[in-house]
Structures are given as structure tokens and as C-alpha cells.
FIVEX-896835 format. One line per 5 residues: for each residue x, y, z of C-alpha. Coordinates in nm, 2 decimals, decimal comma, always signed. Each point is the difference from the previous one (the first is absolute). Example, Ala and Ser with C-alpha at 12.3 -4.5 7.8 and 13.67 -1.06 7.14 Angstrom:
2
+1,23:-0,45:+0,78  +0,14:+0,34:-0,07
This chain:
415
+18,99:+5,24:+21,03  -0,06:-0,28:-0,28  -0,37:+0,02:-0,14  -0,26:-0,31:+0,11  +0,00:-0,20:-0,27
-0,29:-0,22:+0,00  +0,04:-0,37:+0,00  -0,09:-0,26:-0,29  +0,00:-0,26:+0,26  -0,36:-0,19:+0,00
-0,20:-0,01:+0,31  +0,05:-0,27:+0,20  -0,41:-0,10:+0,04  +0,02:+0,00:-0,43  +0,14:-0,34:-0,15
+0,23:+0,11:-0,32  -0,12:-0,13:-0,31  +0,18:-0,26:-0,23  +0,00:+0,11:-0,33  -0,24:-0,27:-0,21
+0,26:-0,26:-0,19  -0,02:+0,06:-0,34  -0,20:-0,17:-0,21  +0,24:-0,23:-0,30  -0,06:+0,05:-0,33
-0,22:-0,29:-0,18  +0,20:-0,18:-0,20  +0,04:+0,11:-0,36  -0,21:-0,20:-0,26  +0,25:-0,19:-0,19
+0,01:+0,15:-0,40  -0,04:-0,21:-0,32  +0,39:-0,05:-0,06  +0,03:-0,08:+0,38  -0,24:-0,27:+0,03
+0,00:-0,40:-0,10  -0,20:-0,09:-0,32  -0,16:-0,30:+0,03  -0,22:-0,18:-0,31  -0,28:-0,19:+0,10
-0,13:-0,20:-0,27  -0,30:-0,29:-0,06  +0,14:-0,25:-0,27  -0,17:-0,28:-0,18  +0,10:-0,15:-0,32
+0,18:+0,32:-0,14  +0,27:+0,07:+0,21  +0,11:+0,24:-0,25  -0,17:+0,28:+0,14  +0,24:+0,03:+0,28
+0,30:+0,07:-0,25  -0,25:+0,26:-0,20  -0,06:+0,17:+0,34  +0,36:+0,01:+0,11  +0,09:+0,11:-0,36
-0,26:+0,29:-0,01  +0,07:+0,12:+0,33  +0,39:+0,04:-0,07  -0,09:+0,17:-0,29  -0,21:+0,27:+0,15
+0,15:+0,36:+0,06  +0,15:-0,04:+0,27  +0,06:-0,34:+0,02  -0,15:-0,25:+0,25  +0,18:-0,33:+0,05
-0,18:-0,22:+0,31  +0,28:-0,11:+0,21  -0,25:-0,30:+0,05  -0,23:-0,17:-0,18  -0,28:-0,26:+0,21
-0,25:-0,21:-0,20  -0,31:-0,16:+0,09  -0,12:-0,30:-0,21  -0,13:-0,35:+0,02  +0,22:-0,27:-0,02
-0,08:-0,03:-0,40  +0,12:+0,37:-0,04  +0,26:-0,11:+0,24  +0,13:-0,23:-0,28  -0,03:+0,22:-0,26
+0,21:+0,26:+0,16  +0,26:-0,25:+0,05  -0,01:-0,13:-0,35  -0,01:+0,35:-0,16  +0,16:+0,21:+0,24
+0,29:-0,18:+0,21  +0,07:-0,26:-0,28  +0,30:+0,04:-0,25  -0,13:+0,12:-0,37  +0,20:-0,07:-0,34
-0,11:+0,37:-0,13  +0,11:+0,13:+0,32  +0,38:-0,15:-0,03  -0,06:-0,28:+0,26  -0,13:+0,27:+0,24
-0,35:+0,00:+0,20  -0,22:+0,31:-0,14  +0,04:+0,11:+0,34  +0,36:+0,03:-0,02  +0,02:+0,16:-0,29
-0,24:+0,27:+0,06  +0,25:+0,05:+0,29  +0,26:+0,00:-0,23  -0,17:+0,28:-0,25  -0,14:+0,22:+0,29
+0,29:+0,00:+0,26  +0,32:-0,02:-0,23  +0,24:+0,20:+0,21  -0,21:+0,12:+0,26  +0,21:-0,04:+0,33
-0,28:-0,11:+0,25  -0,17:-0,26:-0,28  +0,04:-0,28:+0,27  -0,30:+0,14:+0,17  -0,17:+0,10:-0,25
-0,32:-0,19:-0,21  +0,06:-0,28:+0,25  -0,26:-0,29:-0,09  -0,14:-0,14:+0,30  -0,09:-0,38:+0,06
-0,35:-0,06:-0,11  -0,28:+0,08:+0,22  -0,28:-0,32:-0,05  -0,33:+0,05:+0,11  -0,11:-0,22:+0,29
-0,38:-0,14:+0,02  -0,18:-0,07:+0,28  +0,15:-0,33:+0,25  -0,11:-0,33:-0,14  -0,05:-0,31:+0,20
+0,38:-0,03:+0,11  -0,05:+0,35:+0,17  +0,27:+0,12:-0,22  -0,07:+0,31:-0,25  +0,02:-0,08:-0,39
+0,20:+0,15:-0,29  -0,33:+0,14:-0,23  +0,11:-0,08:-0,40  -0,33:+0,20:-0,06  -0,31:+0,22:+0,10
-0,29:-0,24:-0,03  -0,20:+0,06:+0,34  -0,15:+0,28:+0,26  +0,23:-0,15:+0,26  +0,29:+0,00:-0,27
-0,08:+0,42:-0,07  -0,02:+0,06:+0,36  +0,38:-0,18:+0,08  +0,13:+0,22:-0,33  -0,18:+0,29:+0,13
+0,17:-0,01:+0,35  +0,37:-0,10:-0,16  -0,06:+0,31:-0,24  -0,04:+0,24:+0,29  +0,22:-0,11:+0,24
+0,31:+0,00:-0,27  -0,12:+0,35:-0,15  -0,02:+0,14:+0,42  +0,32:-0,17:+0,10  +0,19:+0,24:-0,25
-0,31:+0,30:+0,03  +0,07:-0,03:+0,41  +0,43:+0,09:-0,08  +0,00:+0,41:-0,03  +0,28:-0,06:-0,19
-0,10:-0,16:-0,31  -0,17:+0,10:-0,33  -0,26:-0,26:-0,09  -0,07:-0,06:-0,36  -0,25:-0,23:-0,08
-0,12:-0,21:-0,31  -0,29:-0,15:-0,08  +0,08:-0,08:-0,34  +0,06:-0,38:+0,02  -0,20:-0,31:+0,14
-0,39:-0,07:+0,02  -0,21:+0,28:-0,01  -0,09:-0,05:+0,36  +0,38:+0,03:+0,12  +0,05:+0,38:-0,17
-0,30:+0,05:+0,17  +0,02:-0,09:+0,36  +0,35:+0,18:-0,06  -0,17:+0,33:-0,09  -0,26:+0,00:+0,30
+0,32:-0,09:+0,21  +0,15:+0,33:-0,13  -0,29:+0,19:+0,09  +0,00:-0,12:+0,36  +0,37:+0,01:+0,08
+0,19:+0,20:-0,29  +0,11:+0,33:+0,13  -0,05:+0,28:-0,26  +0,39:-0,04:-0,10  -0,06:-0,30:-0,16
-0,11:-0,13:-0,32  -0,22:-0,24:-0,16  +0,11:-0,10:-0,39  -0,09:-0,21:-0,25  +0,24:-0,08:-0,33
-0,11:+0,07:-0,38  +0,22:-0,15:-0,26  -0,09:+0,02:-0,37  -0,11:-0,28:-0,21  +0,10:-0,28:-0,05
+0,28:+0,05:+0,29  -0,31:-0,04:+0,20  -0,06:-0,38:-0,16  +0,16:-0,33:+0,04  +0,35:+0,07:-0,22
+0,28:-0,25:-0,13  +0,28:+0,09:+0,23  -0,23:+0,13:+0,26  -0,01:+0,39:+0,01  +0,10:+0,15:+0,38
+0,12:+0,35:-0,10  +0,17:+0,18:-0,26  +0,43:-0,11:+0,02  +0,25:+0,27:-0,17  +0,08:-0,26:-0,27
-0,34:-0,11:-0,09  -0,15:-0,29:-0,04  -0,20:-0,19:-0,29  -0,38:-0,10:+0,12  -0,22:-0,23:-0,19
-0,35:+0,03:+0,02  -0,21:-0,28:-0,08  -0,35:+0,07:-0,02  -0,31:-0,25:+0,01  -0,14:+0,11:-0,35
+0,32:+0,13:-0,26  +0,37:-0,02:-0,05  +0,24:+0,04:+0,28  +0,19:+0,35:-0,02  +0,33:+0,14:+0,10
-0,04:+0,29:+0,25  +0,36:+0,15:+0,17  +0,01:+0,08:+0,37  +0,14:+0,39:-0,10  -0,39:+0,06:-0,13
-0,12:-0,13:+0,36  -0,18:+0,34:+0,20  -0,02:-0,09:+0,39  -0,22:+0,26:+0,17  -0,16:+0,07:+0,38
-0,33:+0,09:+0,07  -0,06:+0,13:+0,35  -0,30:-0,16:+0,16  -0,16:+0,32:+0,25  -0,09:-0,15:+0,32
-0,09:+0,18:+0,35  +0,17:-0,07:+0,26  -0,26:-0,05:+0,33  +0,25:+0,00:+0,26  +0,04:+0,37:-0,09
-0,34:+0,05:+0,13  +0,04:-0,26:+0,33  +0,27:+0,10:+0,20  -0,15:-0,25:+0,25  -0,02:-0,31:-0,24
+0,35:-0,01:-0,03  +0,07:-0,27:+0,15  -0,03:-0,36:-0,11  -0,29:-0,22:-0,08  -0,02:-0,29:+0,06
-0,10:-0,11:-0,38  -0,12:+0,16:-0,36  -0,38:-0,06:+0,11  +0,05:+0,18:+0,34  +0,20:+0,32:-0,13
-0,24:+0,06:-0,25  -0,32:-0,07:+0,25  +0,20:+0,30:+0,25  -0,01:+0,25:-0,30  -0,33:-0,08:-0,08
-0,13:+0,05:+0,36  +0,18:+0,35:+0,01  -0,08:+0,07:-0,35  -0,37:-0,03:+0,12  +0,07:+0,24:+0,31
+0,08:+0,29:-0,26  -0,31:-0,09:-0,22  -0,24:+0,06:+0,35  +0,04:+0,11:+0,35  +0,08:-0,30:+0,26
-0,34:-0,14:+0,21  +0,14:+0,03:+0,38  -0,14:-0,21:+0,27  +0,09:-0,01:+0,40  +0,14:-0,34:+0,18
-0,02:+0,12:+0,35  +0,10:-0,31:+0,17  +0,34:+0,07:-0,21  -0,03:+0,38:+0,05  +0,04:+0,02:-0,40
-0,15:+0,21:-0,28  -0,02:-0,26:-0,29  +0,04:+0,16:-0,36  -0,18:-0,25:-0,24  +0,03:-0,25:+0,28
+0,39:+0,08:+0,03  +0,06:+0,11:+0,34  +0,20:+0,27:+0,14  +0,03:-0,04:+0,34  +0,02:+0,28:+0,21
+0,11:+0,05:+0,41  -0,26:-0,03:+0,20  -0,41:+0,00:+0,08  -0,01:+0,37:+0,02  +0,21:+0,06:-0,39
-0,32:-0,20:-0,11  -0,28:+0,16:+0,12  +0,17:+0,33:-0,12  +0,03:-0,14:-0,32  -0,38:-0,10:-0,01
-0,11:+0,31:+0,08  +0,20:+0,16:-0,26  -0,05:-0,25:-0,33  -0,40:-0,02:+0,18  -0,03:+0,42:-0,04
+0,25:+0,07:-0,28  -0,20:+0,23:-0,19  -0,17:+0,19:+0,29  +0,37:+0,08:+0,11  +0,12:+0,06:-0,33
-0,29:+0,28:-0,06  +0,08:+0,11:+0,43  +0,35:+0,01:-0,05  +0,10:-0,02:+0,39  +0,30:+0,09:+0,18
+0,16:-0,29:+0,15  -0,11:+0,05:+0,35  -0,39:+0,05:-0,11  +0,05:-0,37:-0,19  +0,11:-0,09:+0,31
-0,28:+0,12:+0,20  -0,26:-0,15:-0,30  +0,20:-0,34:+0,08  -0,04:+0,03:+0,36  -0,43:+0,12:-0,07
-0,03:-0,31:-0,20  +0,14:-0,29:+0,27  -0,14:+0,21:+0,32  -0,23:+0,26:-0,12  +0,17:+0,24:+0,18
+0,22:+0,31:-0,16  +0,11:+0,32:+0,05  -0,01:+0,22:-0,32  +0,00:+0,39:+0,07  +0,01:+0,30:-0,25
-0,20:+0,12:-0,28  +0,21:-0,15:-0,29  -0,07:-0,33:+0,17  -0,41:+0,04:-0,02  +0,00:-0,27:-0,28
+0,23:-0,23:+0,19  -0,23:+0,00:+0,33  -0,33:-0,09:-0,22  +0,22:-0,26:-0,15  +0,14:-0,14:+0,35
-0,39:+0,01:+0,10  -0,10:-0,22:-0,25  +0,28:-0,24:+0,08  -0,13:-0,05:+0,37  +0,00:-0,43:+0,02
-0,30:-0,16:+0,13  +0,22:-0,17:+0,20  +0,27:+0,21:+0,11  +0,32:-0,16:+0,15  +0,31:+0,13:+0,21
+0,30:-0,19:-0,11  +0,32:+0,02:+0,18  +0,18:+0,19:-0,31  -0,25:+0,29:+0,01  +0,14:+0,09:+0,34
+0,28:+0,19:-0,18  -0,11:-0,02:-0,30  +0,09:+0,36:-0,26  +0,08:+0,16:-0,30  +0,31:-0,21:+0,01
-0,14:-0,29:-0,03  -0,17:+0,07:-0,33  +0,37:+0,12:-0,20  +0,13:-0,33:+0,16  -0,27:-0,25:-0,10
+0,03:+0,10:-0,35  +0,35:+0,09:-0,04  +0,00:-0,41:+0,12  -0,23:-0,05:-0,31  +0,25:+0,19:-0,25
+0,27:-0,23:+0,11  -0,18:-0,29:+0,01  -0,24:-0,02:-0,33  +0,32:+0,05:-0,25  +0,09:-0,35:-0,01
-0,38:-0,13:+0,01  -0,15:+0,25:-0,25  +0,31:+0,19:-0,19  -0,28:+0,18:-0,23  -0,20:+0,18:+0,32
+0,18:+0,25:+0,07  -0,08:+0,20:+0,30  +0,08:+0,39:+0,03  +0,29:+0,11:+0,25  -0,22:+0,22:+0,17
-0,38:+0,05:+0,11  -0,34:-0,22:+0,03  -0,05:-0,04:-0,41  +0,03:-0,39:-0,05  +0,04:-0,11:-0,41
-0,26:-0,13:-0,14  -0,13:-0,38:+0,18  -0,35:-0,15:+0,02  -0,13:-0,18:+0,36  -0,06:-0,34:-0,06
């Protein structure tokens, strides 16, 4: 007679469980060789500085050519770039500097069409005028004229920062003092730490007004006169020219704000968001209750919770922080202090719980009340209430961060 076997068949009152769908992978961060580099450069009358920065980076171990290069100028440097850059030049063999540091760096090099690509100019706009329509800006000259250069700054350095597929290298080298500026603080609030900020050194006098105009060092060099204000002009060949980068250190916030990520709607507000969360690690947040919008308002910021009853839990518990920090309660004895505090009533048995009962007593209202949530009102109540707060402070106060579990709230002050 065959043995029993027993069966592997589930019960029929138990539901079989699916198997959780696995999780995919997050996608792999893209390395150096894999990504786009893009150079970002502010230009003014020495246009120069891009072929220097170009020239330097290709000559660092390993090379880095930009695949494209985007400038921001005013519509003088706009000219100058045009004149110097894109124009044909007698020491250059009827080529335009540009092409022929093309020709020098990318000599055989297969993908060289898409390589050190020199993108139309990018010309600041001012503010409207009268016409409504928004001006080229040939200089710097106002606030209003900073604030427009400020905002086209950031918006070209995050339109290339936002792409997780490009390496950013900025330079600050060329155009007013202001522009390498603005360009720096726009690093620090977009750049990712991949990136890089740079500005060119060039020994004298390459770094001076020369007779053909110096842009980088050719293989078959080229014969410079220098003509100073106060002596005789003298002979200097390009072969003794020494092009050099020096990495400006910058830190990049957005590391730190996972929740400022997103765009801005100019320079001015980006910076006034850091600022505000940059105050939020210096000091705790001053929290506040709106009850007609059933919120808890961090520095006046509200996180809106689910109901009436999430509130007055929350009172009770930013109201008596310390005394239950020093208690320590289970759940269901918070629950019975919340419950002593609206109605006066509670029910708190055991020795260990002596403290908690002399607490509850104390929190007896002068005006006890019976709301309709207290009817079923329990431990579970509490875990919900400020699992709700978890979930809903991140995105209105990134830098308070509340424990996973338990009563102990981070440090806050009651405004």
C-alpha cells in the first residue's frame, strides 16, 4: 500500500503570495570618457582665453577635448569673438584661429566633426525696454543689468548641469570681473561635483596685446611683437608661450539639497532657497499650528497634515516634548496622555507607568472636550499621525529630520 504523502497544495482559506517584482537596477552613472564635455565660458574683449582653455585641456593627461563649446558675452565681446575668433588670419594661412586650433588638436581623429564645436554666441539680454522687447546688453553698467546677466549665467550653466550626461567645465577667465563671478556662484548652486571650474594662466607677454595676436602655441611657431608703453618693441616666438589651468575649488550645494533640485525661477531666488535652508542647519525651525488648515507651520512653512485630530496630537507632543522625552512612553500610554489632555480622562495601569499617570493628571484641561475622533481613538493613531509628519516635512524642511521610530522629535522651538 503506497505511503501518504502529504500535499504541498495551499489551503484554500490562504491566498498564495506573488513573489514582490524585482526591483531594476538604477541606472549606471555615466564615466568621464562616456559623458559630453561641454565648455562654458564668459568672454569680453580677449576672446583668446577660449583657445588657451581648449589648448590646455587637450593637453592634460588624459586629454579632454569639449565636444562643445557655449559662450556668454555682451554684444561688444560678441564682436570681438567674431573678429578674432571666426575671422580669417594672415599668420594662420587664411584660416580663423578657431579652425586652426581644430586643425592642430584633431588632425586625424576620426569623430573631429563633433568635436570642439563652437557654438553661436550667447548675448546677454537686459531687462524689456519700452517696446516690450528685451535688449542685447554691450555691457554691465546697472543693478538691473547684473540681475538679467545673473539669471542668463544660471540658466545656461543648469541647462547643461540638469543633462546627467555631460561633463561641465567652466571658465571664468574672460569678461568683466562681475561675469567670472556670477559664473562661479552659478557653479556652486547647480555644478554637480564632476564638474569643474577653471581659469587660464599664460606667461608674459602672451598674456598682452601682441602683433599677430597670440591664441595658442601652433606646431610651426609664430613671431610675436610686443610693444610696450615705455621701451623698444621685442620679438618673443609662440614655441616659449606656457598655457596652464588652475582649478577654482567650489562646493557644490545641490549635494546637500536633494529637495532644491529643481529649478528656480531666477539667480536671486536659487540663492534666497539655499540661504533659507542654510539657516535651518545653523538653528532648529520655530513651529507654529494653523488649525483652520489643520497644519504645523515650520518657520511659517506649512505642512499640512489629515485631519483635526493629527493636530491636536501634534500639539500635545511639540507642547510636552521634553517631559516625554525624559517619560519615554510606550505608544499606547502617549496615547492615553493625548486622550487625558483633550478629555481629562485616561486609563494608565501598572507600576512602570506611575510617572505617566502624575503626568496625565497634570494634563487634565480646564475645559475638557469629547470630540468625535476620541471615540476610537489608540495607540495607532499616534504611529500614524507622525509617520504622516515623516512623509510630509521632507519637502518643507529637508534639514529636520525625524527618527523612524519613537516619540523623540529633533531639535524645534514653539513659536
Amino acid at each position: 500500500m503506497p505511503s501518504a504523502k502529504s500535499s504541498t497544495k495551499p489551503h484554500p482559506s490562504k491566498k498564495t503570495q506573488r513573489p514582490a517584482a524585482p526591483v531594476p537596477p538604477a541606472p549606471p552613472v555615466p564615466s568621464r570618457e562616456q559623458r559630453e564635455v561641454v565648455l562654458l565660458a564668459v568672454t569680453g574683449e580677449s576672446p583668446a582665453i577660449l583657445t588657451e582653455t581648449v589648448w590646455a585641456l587637450a593637453h592634460e593627461t588624459p586629454a579632454l577635448i569639449p565636444s562643445r563649446v557655449v559662450v556668454v558675452t555682451t554684444t561688444t565681446g560678441a564682436a570681438r569673438l567674431q573678429t578674432e575668433l571666426r575671422s580669417p588670419l594672415a599668420h594662420f594661412s587664411g584660416r580663423s584661429a578657431w579652425q586652426a586650433l581644430r586643425d592642430e588638436l584633431l588632425a586625424g581623429r576620426p569623430d573631429a566633426e563633433r568635436l570642439l564645436v563652437l557654438e553661436q554666441t550667447h548675448v546677454i539680454t537686459g531687462p524689456a525696454g519700452a517696446d516690450g522687447c528685451a535688449r542685447p546688453l554691450d555691457d554691465l553698467r546697472t543693478r538691473a543689468d547684473n540681475a538679467a546677466a545673473a539669471d542668463f549665467i544660471l540658466d545656461a550653466a543648469r541647462r547643461i548641469t540638469a543633462n546627467p550626461d555631460t561633463l561641465l567645465v567652466a571658465s571664468i577667465a574672460g569678461g568683466r570681473k562681475t561675469m567670472g563671478a556670477l559664473l562661479y556662484a552659478a557653479l556652486t548652486l547647480v555644478g554637480r561635483e564632476t564638474d569643474r571650474l577653471t581659469h587660464v594662466l599664460v606667461n608674459s607677454p602672451f598674456d598682452q596685446r601682441l602683433d599677430p595676436p597670440f591664441f595658442f602655441p601652433p606646431a610651426k611657431p609664430v613671431r610675436h611683437t610686443f610693444s610696450p608703453r615705455a621701451g623698444k618693441p621685442a620679438i618673443h616666438s609662440s614655441a616659449t608661450a606656457v598655457i596652464e589651468l588652475a582649478e577654482v575649488p567650489f562646493v557644490p550645494l545641490r549635494n546637500g539639497f536633494e529637495e532644491l533640485k529643481r529649478p528656480a525661477g531666477s539667480f536671486a531666488g536659487l540663492v534666497a532657497r539655499y540661504s533659507r535652508e542654510l539657516r535651518a542647519l545653523a538653528e532648529p525651525p520655530v513651529i507654529s499650528f494653523d488649525d483652520a488648515r489643520h497644519a504645523v507651520l515650520f518657520d511659517g512653512r506649512p505642512v499640512v497634515m489629515e485631519n483635526e485630530m493629527q493636530i491636536a496630537i501634534l500639539r500635545i507632543l511639540f507642547g510636552h516634548h521634553e517631559r516625554l522625552a525624559a517619560l519615554r512612553p510606550s505608544f499606547t500610554q502617549c496615547a492615553e496622555l493625548v486622550r487625558a489632555a483633550v478629555s481629562g480622562q485616561f486609563s494608565i495601569a501598572g507600576n512602570d507607568a506611575r510617572a505617566a499617570a502624575a503626568f496625565a493628571s497634570e494634563l487634565r484641561p480646564k475645559a475638557p472636550a469629547t470630540p468625535l475622533w476620541l471615540k476610537e481613538f489608540g495607540a495607532h493613531a499616534i504611529t500614524r499621525t507622525l509617520s504622516e509628519l515623516r512623509k510630509r516635512v521632507r519637502p518643507i524642511c529637508p534639514h529636520w529630520i525625524m527618527p523612524p521610530r519613537g516619540l523623540i522629535l529633533p531639535p524645534f522651538r514653539l513659536g
